[in-house]
Backbone as a printed PyTorch tensor [residue, N CA C, xyz], in Angstrom:
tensor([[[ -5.5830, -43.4060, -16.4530],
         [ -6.1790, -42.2380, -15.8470],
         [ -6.1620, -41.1110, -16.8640]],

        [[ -7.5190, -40.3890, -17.1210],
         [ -7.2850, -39.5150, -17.7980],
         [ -6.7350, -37.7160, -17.4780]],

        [[ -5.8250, -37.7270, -18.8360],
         [ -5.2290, -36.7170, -18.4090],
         [ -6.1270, -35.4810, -18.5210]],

        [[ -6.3090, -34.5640, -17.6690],
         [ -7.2950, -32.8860, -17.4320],
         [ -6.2670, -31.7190, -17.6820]],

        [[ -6.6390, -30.9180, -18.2530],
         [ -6.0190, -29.4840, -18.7650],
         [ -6.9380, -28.5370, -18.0580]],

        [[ -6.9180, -27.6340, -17.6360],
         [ -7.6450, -26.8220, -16.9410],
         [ -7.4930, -25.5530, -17.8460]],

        [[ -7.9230, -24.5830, -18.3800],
         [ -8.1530, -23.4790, -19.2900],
         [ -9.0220, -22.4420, -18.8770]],

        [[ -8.9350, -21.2030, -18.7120],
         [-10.2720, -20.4310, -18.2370],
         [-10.4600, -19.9250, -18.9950]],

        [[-11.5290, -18.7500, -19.3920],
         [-12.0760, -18.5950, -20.8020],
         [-11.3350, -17.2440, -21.6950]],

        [[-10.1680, -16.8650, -20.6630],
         [ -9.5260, -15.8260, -21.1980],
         [ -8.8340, -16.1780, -21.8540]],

        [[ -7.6730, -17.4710, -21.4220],
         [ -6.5520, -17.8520, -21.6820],
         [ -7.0160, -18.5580, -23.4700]],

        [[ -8.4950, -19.3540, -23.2040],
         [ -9.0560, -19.7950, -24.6020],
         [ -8.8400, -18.9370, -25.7110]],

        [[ -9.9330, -17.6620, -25.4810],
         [-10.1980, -16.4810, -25.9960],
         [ -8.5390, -16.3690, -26.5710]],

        [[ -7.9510, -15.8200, -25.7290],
         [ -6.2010, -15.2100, -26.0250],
         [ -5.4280, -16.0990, -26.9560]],

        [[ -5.8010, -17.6800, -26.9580],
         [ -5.0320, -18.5120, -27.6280],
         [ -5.8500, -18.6110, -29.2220]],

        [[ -7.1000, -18.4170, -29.0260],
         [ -7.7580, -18.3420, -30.6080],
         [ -8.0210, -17.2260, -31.2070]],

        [[ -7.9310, -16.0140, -30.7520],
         [ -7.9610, -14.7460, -31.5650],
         [ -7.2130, -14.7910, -32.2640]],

        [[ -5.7960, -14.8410, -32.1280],
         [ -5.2010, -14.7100, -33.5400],
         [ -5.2020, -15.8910, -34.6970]],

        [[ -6.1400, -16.5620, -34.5280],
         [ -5.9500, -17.6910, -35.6030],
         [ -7.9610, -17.6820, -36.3100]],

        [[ -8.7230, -17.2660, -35.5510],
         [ -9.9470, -16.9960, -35.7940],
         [-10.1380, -15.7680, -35.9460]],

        [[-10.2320, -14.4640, -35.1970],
         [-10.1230, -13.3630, -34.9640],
         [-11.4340, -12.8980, -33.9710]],

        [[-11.7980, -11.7430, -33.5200],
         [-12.0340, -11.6210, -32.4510],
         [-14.0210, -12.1090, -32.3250]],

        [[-14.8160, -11.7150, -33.5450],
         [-15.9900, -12.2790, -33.3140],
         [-16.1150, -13.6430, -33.3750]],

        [[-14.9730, -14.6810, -34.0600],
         [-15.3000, -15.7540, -34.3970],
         [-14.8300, -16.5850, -32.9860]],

        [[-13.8740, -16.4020, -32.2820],
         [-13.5730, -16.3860, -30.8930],
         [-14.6310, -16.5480, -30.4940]],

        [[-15.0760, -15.3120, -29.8160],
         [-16.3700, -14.9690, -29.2070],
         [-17.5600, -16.0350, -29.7850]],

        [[-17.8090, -16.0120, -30.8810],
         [-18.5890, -16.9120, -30.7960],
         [-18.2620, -18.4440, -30.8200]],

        [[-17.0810, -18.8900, -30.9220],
         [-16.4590, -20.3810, -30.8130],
         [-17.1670, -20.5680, -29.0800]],

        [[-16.3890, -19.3900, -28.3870],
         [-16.6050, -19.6160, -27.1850],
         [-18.2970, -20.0890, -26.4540]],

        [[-19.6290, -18.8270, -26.7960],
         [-20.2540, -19.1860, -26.7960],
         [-21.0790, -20.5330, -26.9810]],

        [[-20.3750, -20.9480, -28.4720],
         [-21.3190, -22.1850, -28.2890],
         [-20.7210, -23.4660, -27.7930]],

        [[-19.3080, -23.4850, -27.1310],
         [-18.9330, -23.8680, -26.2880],
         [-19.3970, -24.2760, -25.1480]],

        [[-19.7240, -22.7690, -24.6100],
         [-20.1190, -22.8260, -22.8280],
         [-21.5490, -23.2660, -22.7630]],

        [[-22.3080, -22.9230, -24.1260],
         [-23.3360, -23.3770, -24.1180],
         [-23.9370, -24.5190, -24.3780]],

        [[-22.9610, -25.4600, -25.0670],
         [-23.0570, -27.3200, -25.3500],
         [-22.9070, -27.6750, -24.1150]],

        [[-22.0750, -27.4700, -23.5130],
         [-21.1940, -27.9020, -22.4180],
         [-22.3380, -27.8210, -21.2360]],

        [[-23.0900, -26.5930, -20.9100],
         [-23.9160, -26.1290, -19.9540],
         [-25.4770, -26.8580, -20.3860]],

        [[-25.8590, -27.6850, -21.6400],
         [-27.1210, -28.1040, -22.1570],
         [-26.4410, -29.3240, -21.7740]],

        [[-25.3400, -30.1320, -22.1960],
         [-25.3800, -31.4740, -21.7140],
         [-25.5050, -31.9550, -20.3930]],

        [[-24.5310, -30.9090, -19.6320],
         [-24.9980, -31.1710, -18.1960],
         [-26.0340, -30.6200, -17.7230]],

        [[-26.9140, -30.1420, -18.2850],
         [-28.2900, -29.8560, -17.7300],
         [-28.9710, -31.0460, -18.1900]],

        [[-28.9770, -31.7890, -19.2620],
         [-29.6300, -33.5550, -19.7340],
         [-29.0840, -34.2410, -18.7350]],

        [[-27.8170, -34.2190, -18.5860],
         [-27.4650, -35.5090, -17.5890],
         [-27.6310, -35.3350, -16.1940]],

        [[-28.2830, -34.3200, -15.8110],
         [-28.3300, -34.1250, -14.2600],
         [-29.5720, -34.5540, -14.1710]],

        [[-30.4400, -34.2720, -15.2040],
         [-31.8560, -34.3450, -15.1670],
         [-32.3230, -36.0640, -14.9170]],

        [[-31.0550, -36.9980, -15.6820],
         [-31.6550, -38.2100, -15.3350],
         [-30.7750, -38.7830, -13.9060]],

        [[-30.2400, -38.4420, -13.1210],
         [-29.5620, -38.4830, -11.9220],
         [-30.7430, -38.0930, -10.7730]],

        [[-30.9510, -39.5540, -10.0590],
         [-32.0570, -39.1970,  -8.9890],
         [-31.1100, -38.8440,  -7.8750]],

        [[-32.0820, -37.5770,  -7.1260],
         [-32.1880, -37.5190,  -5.8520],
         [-32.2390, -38.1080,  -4.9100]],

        [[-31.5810, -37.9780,  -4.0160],
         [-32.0300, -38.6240,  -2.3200],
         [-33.5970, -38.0390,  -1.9130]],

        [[-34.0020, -37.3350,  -2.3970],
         [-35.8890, -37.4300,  -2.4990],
         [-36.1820, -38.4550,  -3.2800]],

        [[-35.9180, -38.6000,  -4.7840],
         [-36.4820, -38.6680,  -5.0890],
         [-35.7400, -40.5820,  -5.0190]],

        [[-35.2080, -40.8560,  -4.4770],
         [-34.5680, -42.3110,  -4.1420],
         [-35.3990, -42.9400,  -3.0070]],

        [[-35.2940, -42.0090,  -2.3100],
         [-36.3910, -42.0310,  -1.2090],
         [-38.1630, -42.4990,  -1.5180]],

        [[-38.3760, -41.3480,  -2.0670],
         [-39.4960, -41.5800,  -3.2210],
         [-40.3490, -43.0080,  -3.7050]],

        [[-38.9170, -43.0290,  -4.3430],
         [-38.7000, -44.4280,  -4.9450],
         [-38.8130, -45.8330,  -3.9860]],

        [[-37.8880, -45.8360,  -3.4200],
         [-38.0470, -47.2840,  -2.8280],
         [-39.0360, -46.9090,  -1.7580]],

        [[-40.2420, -46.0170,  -1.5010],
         [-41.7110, -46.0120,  -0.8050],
         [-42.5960, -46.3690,  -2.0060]],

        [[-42.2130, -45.8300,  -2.5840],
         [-43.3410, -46.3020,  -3.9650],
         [-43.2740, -48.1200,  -4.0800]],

        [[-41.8650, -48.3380,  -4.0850],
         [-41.2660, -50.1280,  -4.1990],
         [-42.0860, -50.7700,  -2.9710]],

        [[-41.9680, -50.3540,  -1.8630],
         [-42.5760, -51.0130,  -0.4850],
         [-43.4690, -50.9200,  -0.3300]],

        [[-44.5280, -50.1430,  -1.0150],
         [-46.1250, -50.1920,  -0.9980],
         [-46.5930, -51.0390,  -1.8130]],

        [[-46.1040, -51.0570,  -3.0420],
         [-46.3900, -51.5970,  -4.2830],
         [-46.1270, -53.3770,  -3.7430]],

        [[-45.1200, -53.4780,  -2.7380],
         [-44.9870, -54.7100,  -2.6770],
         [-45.8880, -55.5810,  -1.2320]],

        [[-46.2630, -54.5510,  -0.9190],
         [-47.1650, -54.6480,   0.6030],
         [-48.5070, -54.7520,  -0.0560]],

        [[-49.2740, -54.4020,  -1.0590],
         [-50.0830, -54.7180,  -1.8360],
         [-50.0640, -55.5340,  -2.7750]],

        [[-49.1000, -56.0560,  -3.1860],
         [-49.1060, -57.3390,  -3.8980],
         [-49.0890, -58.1570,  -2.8650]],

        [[-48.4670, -58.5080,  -1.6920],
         [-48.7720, -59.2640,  -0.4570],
         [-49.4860, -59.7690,  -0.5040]],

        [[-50.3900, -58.5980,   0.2590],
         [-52.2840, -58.1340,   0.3880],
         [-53.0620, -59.2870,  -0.7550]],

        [[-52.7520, -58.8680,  -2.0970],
         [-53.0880, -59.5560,  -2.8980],
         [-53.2170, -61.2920,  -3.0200]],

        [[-52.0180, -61.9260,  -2.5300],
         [-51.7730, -63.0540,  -2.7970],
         [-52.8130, -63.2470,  -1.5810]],

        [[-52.1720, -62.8410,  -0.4010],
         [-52.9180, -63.7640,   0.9640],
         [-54.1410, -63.6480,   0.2730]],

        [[-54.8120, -62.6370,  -0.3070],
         [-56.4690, -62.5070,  -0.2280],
         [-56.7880, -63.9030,  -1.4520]],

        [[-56.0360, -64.1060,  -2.2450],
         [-56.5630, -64.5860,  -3.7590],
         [-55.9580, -66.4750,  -2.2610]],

        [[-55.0580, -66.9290,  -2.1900],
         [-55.0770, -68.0730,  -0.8040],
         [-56.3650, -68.4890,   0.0300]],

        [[-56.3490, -66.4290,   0.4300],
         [-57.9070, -67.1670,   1.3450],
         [-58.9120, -67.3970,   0.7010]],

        [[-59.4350, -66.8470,  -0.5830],
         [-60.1720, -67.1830,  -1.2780],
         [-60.3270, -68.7540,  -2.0130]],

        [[-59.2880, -69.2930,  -2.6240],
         [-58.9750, -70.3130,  -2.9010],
         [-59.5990, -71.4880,  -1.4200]],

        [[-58.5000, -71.2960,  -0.1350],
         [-58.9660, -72.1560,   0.3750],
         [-60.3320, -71.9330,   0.9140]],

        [[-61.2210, -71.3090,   0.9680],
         [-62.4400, -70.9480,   1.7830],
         [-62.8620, -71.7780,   0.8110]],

        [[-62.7180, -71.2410,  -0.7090],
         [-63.4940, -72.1940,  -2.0310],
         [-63.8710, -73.5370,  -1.4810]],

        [[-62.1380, -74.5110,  -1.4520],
         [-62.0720, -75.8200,  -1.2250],
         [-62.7470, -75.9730,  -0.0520]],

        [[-63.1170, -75.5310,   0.9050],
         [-63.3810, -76.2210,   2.0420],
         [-64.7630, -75.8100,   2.1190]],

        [[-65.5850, -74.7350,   1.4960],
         [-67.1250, -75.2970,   0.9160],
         [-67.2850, -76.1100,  -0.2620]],

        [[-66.6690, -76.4670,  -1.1410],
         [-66.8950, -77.1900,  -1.7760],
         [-66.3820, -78.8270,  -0.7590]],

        [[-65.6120, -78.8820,  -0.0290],
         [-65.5520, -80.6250,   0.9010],
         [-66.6070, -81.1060,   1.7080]],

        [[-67.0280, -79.6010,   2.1570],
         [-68.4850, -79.5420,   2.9740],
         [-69.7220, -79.9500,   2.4530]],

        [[-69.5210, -79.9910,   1.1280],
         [-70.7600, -79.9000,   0.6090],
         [-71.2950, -81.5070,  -0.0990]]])
């Protein structure tokens, strides 16, 4: 199980000023909150919705209600074929 540290951005700030100093802080921090806030904006983006899941398996059940459609029709075609061609 992994271990979590919890930090808020003061306590960060307070622990790296004196070893960075105060703009380099500030900006450590920034591009911090801002990696952090772009990755989870990518990874949410490929995480479907209950719309869009929804969506999805209607798109799946049409798509497969028309391939159905398809076969019976290309069957009846086939046998109508054979049975004018026995007739004949």
């Amino acid at each position: 199980m992994p271990c979590t540290m919890e930090i808020s951005e003061i306590q960060l700030y307070n622990s790296l000023r004196p070893k960075l100093g105060d703009q380099e802080t500030q900006d450590f921090i920034r591009y911090v909150k801002s990696t952090v806030k772009n990755e989870f904006m990518e990874k949410e983006e490929k995480f479907l919705t209950k719309d869009d899941k929804v969506d999805l398996t209607r798109s799946i059940f049409l798509a497969s209600v028309v391939n159905y459609v398809a076969v019976l029709a290309t069957l009846l075609g086939i046998v109508t074929f054979t049975l004018n061609m026995l007739n004949k």
